[in-house]
C-alpha positions, 0 to 999 in steps of 0.5 A: 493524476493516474485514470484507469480506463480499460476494461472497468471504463467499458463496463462503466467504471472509472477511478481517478487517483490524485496522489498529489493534490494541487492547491491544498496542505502538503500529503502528511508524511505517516512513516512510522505511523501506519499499522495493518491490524489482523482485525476489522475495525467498524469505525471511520473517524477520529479515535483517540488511538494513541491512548490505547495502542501503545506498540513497543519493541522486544528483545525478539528477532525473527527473520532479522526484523526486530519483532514488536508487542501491542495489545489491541482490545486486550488481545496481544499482538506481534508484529514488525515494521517492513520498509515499502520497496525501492521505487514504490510508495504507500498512500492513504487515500479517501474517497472525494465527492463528484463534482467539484470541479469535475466533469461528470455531466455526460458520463452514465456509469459509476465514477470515483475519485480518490486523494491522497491524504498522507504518505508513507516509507513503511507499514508496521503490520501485526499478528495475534496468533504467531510471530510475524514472518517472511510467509505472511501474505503482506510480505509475500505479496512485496515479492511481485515487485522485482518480477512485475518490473521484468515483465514489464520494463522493455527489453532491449536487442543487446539483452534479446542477442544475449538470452539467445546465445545463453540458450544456443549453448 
């Protein structure tokens, strides 16, 4: 269990994230199965989705990813399916209620809980207006990984000797 404290904790916010819930069914492995639609959808429940969104794949490479056709609401859309990184993992998360279990009594600010509910390897995400490519902001944003890791993974005095002598050169 992760808490956020910090900044948000001083303005009266904190958030707790339960990525694997104790006593309870195992999270459901959704690999496969989650999709990331260029839509917003006003609903939150139960939906009959697979009697509608129905992708299949095409003939069509981009960018050495097979490319995928569905139609959501009769608008057509492109997309692939792009592998979560090494080393990170994506949840579906829901809000849980205060106070089963939780001590809440003395803290005045603004409090949230968050369950993982599933799991996932890999996320299909789509476009309506152009094929996907490695310039969509979903794939964009996987590029911060490798730099966030360097910026914060510690760096050791033979690693400090060597970047000094590359540069003494």
């Amino acid at each position: 269990m992760e808490k956020e404290t910090s900044a948000s904790e001083a303005a009266g916010v904190t958030a707790t994230f339960d990525l694997a819930p104790r006593g309870e069914s195992p999270v459901d492995d959704l690999t496969g199965r989650v999709h990331l639609l260029p839509c917003s959808v006003k609903h939150n429940g139960p939906s009959d989705v697979s009697n509608y969104f129905k992708p299949r794949n095409t003939d069509v490479e981009v960018e050495g990813m097979r490319v995928q056709e569905a139609f959501f609401r009769g608008r057509k859309l492109h997309g692939f399916t792009v592998p979560i990184p090494d080393g990170y993992s994506g949840y579906v998360l829901q809000k849980s209620q205060l106070g089963n279990g939780k001590d809440v009594e003395n803290f005045d600010g603004e409090s949230s809980c968050w369950q993982s509910r599933g799991q996932f390897g890999n996320i299909t995400y789509w476009n309506h207006d152009n094929m996907p490519s490695s310039d969509d902001p979903l794939l964009r944003c996987f590029h911060w990984f490798p730099i966030s890791d360097a910026l914060h993974n510690k760096v050791t005095p033979e690693e400090m000797a060597k970047a000094a002598a590359h540069l003494n050169k």
